[in-house]
Every structure is written in structure tokens, then in C-alpha cells.
C-alpha positions in Angstrom: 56.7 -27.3 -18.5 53.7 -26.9 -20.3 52.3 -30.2 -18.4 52.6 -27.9 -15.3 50.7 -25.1 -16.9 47.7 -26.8 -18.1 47.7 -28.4 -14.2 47.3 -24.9 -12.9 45.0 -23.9 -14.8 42.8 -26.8 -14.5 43.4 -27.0 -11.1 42.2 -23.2 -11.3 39.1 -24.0 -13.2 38.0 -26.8 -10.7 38.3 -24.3 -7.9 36.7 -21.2 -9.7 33.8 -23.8 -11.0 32.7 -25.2 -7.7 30.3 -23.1 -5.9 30.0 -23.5 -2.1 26.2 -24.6 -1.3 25.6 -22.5 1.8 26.1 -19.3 -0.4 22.6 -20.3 -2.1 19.6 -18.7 -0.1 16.4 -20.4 -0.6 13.4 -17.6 -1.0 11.8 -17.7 2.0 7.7 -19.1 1.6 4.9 -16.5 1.0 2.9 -18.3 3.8 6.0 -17.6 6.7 6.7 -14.2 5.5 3.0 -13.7 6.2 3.0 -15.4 9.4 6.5 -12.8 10.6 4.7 -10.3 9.6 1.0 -10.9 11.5 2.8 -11.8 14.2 5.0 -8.2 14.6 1.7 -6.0 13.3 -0.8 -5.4 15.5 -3.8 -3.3 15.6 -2.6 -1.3 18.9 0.7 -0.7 17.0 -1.5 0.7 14.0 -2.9 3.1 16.8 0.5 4.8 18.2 0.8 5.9 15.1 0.5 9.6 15.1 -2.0 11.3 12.6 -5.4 13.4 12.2 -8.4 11.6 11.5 -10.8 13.4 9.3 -14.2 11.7 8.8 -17.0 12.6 6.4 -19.7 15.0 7.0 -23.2 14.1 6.6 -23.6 15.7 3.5 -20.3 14.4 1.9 -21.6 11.2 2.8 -25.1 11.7 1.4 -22.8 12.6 -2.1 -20.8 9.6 -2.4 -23.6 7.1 -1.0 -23.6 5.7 -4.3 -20.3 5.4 -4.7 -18.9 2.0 -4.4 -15.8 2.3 -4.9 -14.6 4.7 -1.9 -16.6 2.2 0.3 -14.6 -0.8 -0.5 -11.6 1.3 0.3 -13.4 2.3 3.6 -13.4 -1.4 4.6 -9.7 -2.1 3.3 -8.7 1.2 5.7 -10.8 -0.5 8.5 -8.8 -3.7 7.9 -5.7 -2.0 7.7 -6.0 -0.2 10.8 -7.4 -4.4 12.8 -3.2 -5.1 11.0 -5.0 -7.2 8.6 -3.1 -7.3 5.5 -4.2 -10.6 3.5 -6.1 -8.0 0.5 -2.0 -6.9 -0.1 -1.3 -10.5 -0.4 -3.4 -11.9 -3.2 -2.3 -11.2 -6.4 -5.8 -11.7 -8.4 -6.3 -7.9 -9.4 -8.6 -6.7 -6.6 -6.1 -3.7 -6.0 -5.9 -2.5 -9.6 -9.4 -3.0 -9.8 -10.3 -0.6 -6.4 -8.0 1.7 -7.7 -9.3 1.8 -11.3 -13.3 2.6 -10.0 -12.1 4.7 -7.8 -10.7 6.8 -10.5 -13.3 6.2 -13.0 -16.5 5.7 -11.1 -15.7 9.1 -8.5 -19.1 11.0 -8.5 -18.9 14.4 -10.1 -20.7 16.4 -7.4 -17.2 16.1 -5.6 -15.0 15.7 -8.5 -11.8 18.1 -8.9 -8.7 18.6 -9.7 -7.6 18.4 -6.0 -9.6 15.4 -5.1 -8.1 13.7 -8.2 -4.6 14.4 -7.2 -5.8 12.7 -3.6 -6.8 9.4 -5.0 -3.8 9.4 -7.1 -2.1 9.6 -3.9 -4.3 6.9 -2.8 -3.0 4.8 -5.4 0.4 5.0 -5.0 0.0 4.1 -1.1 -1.7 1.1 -2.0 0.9 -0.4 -4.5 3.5 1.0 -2.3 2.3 -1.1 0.7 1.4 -4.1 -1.6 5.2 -4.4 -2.8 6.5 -4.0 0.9 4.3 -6.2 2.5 4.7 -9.1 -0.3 8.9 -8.7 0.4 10.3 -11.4 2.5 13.1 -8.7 4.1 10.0 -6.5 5.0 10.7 -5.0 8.5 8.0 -3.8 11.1 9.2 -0.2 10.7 9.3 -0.3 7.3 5.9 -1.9 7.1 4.4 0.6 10.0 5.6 3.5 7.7 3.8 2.3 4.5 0.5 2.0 6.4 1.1 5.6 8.2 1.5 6.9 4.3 -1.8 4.7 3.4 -4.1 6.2 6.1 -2.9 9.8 5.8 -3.4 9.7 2.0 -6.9 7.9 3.2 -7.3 11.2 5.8 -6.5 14.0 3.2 -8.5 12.4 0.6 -11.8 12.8 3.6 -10.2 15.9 3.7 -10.7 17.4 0.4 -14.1 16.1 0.4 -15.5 17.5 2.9 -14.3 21.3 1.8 -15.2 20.5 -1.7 -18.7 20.2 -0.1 -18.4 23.0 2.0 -17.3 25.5 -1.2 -20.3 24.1 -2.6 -22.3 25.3 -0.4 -20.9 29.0 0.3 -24.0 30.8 -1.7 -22.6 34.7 -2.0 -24.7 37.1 -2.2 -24.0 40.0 -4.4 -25.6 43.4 -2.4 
């Protein structure tokens, strides 16, 4: 009797202990996740999506001339919006690098609390869009709605600029 027990549970033991191979899922290769993804995004898809534009006035962009931060993100916006992604790819610190002089290096002319709060949102786009973009189960949706945050955080932050500008011009006269 207790032969018969100790065969059950060894028997038991060998089943539980053997895993089945084709439950194990390989991680699918940075380079084809890439490659699914160029191949879904493209630039006219980018376009459909619905939002309002704001661009810099001519004094705003006299202000920030100098500042070289917002101009890299003006050509990663520019790429965005062509579906080129490949800056969201690397992993060599470019990102926290924009994000930190954009922070630290904003020009005080159109520096405020609400134009702060803007590239904070800015921020959060970014690494939002980095972590969806670098997933493997990243669908074109999912990815399209990321960018639509991106650009509209990109938009508002124009935005703000442009009426910090314009209160700072408002010269009241006191009769």
C-alpha cells in the first residue's frame, strides 16, 4: 500500500514538473516591433487626427530664439507628426536630457507658473509615448492616441506662450 502511494505521488510530481514548451513566448525583437509599427503609422494617419494647431507669434519667437531646448522639441514634433518615431526608440538619455533643458534652460521673459505646468505636461507625453511605443503589444490606436496627447500638450504649451506674451504687452494706462 504504501508502494502505491509513493507511485502516485511521483507519478504526480513528474506531471506537475514538466512544463509544455509552447506555453513559453519568446519576446518578440526590438527591430520587428519597430518594423509593425512603421509599417501601421503613417504621416497621413498623424493628420486625421483631430486638433488645433497653435503656432508662435513673431514676438514669442523673437523671446525664445535663444532657447535651444524648445527647438529640439520643435523638430521631434515635426518628426512625430512625418510617423517617425526612432528618437522614442533609443534608450541613450536624449529624452531625459530634452526634458531636463527644457525645464531648466526656459527663458524667463515667458516663464510662469502656467507655462511650467505645460512643459510638465510635455513631459509626461513624452515618456508616456516612449513606454508605448518601445511595447511589443503596442497597437496602432493605442499608439495614435499617445501622439494625439504629445502634440496637443505641444499645442497648449504654443498656446500659453503666446498669451504670456500678449499680457506682456497690455500697457494700462491709469487716467
Amino acid at each position: 500500500m504504501r508502494s502505491y502511494w509513493l507511485t502516485i505521488c511521483l507519478m504526480l510530481s513528474v506531471l506537475v514538473g514538466c512544463k509544455n514548451k509552447e506555453d513559453k513566448q519568446e519576446p518578440i525583437p526590438k527591430e520587428v516591433t519597430e518594423k509593425i509599427i512603421s509599417e501601421e503609422l503613417s504621416p497621413q494617419d498623424i493628420a486625421k487626427l483631430k486638433l488645433t494647431e497653435f503656432a508662435l507669434d513673431p514676438q514669442t519667437k523673437q523671446r525664445i530664439s535663444d532657447w535651444q531646448a524648445y527647438n529640439k522639441l520643435d523638430d521631434l514634433i515635426i518628426n512625430v507628426k512625418n510617423a517617425d518615431l526612432n528618437l522614442f526608440y533609443n534608450d541613450d538619455g536624449d529624452m531625459e536630457t530634452l526634458v531636463k533643458n527644457l525645464k531648466g534652460n526656459m527663458p524667463k521673459n515667458i516663464q510662469s507658473e502656467a507655462t511650467e505646468a505645460r512643459v510638465l505636461a510635455i513631459e509626461t507625453q513624452l515618456l508616456k509615448l516612449k513606454s508605448i511605443a518601445n511595447l511589443s503589444t503596442t497597437k496602432k490606436p493605442e499608439l495614435l492616441a499617445s501622439i494625439h496627447g504629445l502634440l496637443e500638450a505641444f499645442y497648449n504649451l504654443n498656446f500659453q506662450m503666446n498669451a504670456k506674451v500678449e499680457a506682456d504687452n497690455i500697457t494700462i494706462e491709469k487716467p
